[in-house]
C-alpha positions as CSV (number, residue, x, y, z in Angstrom):
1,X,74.5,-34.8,-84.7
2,X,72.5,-34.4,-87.8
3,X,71.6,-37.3,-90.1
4,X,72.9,-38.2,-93.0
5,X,70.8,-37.6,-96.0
6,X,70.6,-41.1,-96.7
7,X,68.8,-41.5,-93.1
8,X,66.5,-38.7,-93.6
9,X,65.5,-40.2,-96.8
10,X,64.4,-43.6,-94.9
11,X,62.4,-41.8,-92.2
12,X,60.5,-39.6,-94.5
13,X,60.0,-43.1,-96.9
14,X,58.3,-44.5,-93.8
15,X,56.4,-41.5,-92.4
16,X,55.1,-41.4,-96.1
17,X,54.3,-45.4,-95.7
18,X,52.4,-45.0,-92.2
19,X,50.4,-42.2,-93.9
20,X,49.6,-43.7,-96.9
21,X,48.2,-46.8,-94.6
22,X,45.9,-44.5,-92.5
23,X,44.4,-43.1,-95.0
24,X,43.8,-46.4,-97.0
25,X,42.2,-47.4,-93.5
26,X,40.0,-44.5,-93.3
27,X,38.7,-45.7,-97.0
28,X,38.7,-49.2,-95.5
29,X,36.3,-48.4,-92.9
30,X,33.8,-46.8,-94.5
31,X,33.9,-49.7,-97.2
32,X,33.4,-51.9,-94.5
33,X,30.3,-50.2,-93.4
34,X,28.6,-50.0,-96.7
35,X,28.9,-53.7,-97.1
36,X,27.5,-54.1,-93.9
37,X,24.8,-52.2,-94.6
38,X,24.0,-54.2,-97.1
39,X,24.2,-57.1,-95.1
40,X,22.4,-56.6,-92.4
41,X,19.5,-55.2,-94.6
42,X,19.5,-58.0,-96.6
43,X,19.7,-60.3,-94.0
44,X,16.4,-59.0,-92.3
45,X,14.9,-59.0,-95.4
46,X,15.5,-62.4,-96.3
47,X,12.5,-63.6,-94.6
48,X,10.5,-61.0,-96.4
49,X,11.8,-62.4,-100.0
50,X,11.4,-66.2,-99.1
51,X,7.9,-65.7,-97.8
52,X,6.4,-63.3,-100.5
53,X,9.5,-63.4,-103.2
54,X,11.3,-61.0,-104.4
55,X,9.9,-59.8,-107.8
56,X,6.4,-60.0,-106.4
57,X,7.4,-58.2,-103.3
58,X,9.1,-55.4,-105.5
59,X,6.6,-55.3,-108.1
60,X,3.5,-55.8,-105.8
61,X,1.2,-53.2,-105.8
62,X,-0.8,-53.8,-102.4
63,X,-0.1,-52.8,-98.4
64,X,-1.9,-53.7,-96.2
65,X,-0.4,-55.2,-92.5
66,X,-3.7,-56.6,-91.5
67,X,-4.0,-59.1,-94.1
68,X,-0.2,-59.4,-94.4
69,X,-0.1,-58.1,-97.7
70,X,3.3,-56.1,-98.7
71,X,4.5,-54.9,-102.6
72,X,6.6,-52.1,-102.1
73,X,5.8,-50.5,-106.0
74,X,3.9,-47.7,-104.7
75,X,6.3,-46.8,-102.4
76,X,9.2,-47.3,-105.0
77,X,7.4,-45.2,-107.3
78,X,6.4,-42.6,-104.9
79,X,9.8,-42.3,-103.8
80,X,10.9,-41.5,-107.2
81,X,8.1,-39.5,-108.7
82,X,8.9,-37.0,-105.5
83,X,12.4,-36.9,-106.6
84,X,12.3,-36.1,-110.1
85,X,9.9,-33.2,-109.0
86,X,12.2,-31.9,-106.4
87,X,15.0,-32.0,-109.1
88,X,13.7,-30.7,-111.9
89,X,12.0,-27.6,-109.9
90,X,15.4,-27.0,-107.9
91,X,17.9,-27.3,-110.6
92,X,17.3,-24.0,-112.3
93,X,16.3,-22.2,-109.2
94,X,19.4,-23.2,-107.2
95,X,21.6,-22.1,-110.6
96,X,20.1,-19.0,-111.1
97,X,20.6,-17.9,-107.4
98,X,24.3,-19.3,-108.0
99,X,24.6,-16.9,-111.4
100,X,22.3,-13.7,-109.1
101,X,25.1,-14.3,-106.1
102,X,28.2,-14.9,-108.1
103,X,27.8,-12.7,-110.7
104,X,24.8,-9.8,-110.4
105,X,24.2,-9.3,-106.4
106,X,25.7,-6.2,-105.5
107,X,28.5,-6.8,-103.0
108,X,26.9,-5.4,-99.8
109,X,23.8,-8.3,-100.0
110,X,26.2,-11.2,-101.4
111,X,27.2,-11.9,-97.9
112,X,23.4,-11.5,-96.3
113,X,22.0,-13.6,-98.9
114,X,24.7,-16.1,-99.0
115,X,24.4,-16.7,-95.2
116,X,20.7,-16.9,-95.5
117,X,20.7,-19.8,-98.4
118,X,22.9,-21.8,-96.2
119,X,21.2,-21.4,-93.4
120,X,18.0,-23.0,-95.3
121,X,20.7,-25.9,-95.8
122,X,20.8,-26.4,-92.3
123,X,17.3,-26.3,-91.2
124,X,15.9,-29.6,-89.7
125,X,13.4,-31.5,-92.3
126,X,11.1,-31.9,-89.7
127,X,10.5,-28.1,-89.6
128,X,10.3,-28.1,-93.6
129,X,7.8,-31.0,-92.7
130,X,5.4,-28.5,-90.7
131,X,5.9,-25.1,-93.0
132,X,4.5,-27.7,-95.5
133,X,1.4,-28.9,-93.2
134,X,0.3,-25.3,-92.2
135,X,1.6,-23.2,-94.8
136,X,2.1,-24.8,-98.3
137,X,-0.7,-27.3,-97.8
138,X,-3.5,-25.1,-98.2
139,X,-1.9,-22.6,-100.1
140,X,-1.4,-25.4,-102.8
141,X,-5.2,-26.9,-102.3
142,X,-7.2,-23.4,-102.8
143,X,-4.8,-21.9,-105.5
144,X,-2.0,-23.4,-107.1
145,X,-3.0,-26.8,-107.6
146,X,-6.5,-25.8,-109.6
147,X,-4.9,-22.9,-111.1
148,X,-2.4,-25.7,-112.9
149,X,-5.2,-28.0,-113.4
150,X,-7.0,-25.2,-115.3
151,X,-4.1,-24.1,-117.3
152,X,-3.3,-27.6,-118.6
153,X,-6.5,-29.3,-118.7
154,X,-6.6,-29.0,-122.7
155,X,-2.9,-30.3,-123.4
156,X,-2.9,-33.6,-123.8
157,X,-0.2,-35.7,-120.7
158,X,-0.1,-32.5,-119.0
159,X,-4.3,-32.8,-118.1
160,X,-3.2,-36.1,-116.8
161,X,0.0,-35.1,-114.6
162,X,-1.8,-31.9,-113.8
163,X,-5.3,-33.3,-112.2
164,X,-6.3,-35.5,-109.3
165,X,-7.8,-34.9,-105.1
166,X,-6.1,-31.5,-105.3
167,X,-6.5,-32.0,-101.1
168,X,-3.2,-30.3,-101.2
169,X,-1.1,-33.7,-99.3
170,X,0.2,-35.1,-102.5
171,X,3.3,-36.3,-104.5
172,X,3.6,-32.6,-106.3
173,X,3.6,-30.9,-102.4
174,X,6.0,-33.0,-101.3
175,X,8.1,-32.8,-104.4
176,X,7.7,-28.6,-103.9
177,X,8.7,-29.0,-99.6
178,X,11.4,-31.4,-101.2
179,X,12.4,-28.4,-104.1
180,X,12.9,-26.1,-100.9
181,X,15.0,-28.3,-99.1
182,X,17.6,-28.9,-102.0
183,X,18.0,-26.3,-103.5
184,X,20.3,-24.5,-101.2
185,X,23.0,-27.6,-101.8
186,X,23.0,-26.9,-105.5
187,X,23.3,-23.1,-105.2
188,X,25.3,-23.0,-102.3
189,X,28.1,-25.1,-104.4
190,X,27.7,-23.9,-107.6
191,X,28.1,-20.5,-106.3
192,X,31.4,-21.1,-105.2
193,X,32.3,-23.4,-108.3
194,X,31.5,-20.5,-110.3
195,X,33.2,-17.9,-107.7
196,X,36.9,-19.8,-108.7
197,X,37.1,-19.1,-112.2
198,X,39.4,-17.6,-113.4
199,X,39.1,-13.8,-114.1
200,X,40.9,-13.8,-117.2
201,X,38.5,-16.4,-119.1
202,X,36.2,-14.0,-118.3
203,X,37.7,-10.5,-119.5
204,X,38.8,-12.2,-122.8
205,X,35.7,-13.2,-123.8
206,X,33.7,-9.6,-122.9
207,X,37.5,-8.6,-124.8
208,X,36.0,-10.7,-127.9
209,X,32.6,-8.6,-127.2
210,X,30.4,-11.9,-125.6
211,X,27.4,-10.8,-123.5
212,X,27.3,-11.2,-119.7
213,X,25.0,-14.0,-120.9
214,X,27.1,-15.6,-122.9
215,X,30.5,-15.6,-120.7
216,X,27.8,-17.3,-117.6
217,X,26.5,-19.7,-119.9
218,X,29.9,-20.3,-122.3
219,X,32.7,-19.8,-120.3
220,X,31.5,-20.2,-116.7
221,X,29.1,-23.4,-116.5
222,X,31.5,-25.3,-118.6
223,X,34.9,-24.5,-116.2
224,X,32.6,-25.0,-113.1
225,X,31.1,-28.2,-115.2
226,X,32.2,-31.1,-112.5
227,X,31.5,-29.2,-109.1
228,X,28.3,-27.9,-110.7
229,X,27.5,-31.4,-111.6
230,X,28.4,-32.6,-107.9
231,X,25.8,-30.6,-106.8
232,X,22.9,-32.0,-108.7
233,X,24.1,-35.3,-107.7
234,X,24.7,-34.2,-104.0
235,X,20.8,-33.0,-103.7
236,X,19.5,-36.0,-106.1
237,X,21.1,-38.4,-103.0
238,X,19.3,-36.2,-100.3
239,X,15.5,-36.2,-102.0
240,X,15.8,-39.7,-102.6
241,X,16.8,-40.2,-98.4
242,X,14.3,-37.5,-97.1
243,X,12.0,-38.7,-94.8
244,X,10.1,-36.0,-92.2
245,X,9.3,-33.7,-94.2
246,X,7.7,-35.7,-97.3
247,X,5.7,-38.0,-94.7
248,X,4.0,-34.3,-93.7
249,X,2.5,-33.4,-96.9
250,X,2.5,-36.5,-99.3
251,X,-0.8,-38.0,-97.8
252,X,0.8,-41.4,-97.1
253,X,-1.4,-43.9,-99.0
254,X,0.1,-46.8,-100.9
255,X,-1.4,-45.4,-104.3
256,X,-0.1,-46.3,-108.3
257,X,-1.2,-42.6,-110.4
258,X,0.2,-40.9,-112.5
259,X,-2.1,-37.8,-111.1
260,X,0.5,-35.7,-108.9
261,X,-2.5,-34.0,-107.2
262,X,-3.3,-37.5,-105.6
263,X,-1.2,-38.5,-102.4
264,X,1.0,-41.2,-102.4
265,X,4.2,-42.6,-100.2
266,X,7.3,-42.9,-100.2
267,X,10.0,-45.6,-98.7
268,X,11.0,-43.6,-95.6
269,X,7.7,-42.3,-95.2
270,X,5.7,-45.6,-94.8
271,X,9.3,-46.8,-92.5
272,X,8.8,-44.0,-90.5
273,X,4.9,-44.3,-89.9
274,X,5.0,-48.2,-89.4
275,X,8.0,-49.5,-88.3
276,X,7.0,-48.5,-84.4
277,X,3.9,-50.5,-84.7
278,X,5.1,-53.5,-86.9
279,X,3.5,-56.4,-84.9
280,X,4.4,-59.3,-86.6
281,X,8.1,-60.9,-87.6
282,X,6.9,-60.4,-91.5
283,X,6.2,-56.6,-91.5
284,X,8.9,-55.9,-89.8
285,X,10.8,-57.9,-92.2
286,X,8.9,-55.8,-94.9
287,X,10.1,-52.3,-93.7
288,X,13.7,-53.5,-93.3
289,X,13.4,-55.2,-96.7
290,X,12.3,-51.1,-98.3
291,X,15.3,-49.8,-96.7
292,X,17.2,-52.1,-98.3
293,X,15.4,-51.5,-102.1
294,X,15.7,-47.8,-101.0
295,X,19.6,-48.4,-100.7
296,X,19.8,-50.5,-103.9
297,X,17.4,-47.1,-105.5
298,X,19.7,-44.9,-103.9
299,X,22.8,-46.6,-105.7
300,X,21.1,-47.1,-108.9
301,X,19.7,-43.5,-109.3
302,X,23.0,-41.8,-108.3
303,X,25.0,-43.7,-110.8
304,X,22.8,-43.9,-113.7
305,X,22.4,-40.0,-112.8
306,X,26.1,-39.2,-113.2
307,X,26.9,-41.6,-116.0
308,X,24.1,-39.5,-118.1
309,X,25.4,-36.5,-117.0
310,X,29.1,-37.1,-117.8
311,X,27.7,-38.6,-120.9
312,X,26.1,-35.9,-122.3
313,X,29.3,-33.2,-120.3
314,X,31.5,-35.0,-122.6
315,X,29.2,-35.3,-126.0
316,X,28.4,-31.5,-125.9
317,X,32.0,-30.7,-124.5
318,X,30.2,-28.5,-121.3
């Protein structure tokens, strides 16, 4: 006996209900875990902030364990400088291997070459960590590092970033081992963001006589706009988290410079160094209370970091 249309129209109402329901409870959940995230890093931390304080922990510039001093500046700072290296060295590389794959690589290599850039997606920091040790390390110390102190030394800011140890374990290293290790997220997706649009856009505009050039840059990045922009945002959130490999090659002292040839730290460097020897309730407190600063940094980056890039999407109408 069949049911009346009537009937089938209640069942499907409440199959759409239950459905609706899971997935708000699959949203739920992982709401629920941010916020205790938050929680339970703020709660370890508290004893950290009441003891020390919270703008003189955040803006203190001195860490030592022994003397139970703790500012966690140079590790905020290090964190960040490490990042906006990684990001602005891997944005154009990861795009122009997007543009090479998508658009110029003749068909037989797309696949190889494809493969092999997600592959590098895949590979374990810690093994980024120790191609940085062996490899980069020294390559950076005998010839990069004073070949772009010598090239900059008269232009003024430059001769300041540009300088410093030179020892080859420094922010710009990391930042480079960091470069390697996004990149394949922004090419990888902005390949395929730029693999869906639609063939006609592009045979009207070489119909109007644009350069392959101009259809990439005029027609292609502004379709592909939001997925392109998901990537750069995607490999901002995983330099900021990166731990093994940075704590390889950035020297891991607590150190304020603005010379990138000097080493530094970073949040999850300095966490991953000292939280297995914390011996007192206070710097353990400490390294719980970075995680949590590196989760509020975290939050804070990625949304001022898509809010200026919508901003500016929208004023130049990409």
């Amino acid at each position: 006996m069949s049911l009346r249309p009537s009937g089938r129209h209640k069942i499907f109402k409440i199959q759409d209900f239950i459905f609706e329901k899971i997935l708000f409870l699959f949203v739920l959940l992982f709401v629920l875990i941010l916020v205790g995230l938050f929680l339970v890093l703020f709660k370890e931390s508290l004893l950290t902030f009441k003891e020390i304080g919270v703008l003189k922990f955040i803006f203190g510039t001195d860490w030592d364990p022994d003397e139970e001093l703790f500012g966690a500046l140079p590790h905020i700072y290090g964190t960040v400088v490490t990042t906006l290296i990684a990001i602005l060295l891997a944005t154009p590389l990861g795009f122009g291997i997007a543009i090479f794959l998508s658009e110029l690589c003749p068909k037989r290599l797309k696949p190889v070459i494809g493969t092999l850039v997600e592959i590098l997606a895949a590979i374990p920091s810690i093994i980024y960590g120790m191609w940085g040790l062996y490899v980069l390390v020294p390559l950076m110390s005998q010839y990069v590092e004073p070949t772009l102190h010598r090239m900059f030394e008269n232009v003024p800011i430059l001769n300041e970033l540009f300088s410093g140890q030179m020892f080859g374990t420094d922010y710009f290293t990391a930042g480079v081992v960091l470069t390697f290790m996004i990149t394949p997220f922004i090419a990888s997706v902005t390949r395929d963001a730029l693999e869906i649009v639609p063939p006609v856009l592009k045979e009207s505009a070489y119909g109007l006589g644009a350069t392959q050039a101009e259809v990439i840059v005029k027609v292609m990045f502004p379709f592909a706009k939001l997925a392109i922009l998901g990537s750069v945002i995607l490999a901002l959130g995983r330099a900021l988290g990166e731990t093994m490999a940075v704590t390889f090659v950035i020297g891991n002292f607590p150190n304020l410079t603005v010379h990138l040839f000097d080493p530094g730290t970073t949040i999850t460097s300095t966490i991953a160094n000292e939280f297995g020897e914390a011996d007192s309730d206070l710097e353990y407190s400490a390294l719980i209370a970075l995680a949590f600063i590196l989760l509020v940094v975290d939050f804070l980056v990625l949304w001022l970091a898509k809010g200026v890039f919508l901003k500016k999407a929208k004023k130049y109408n990409l």
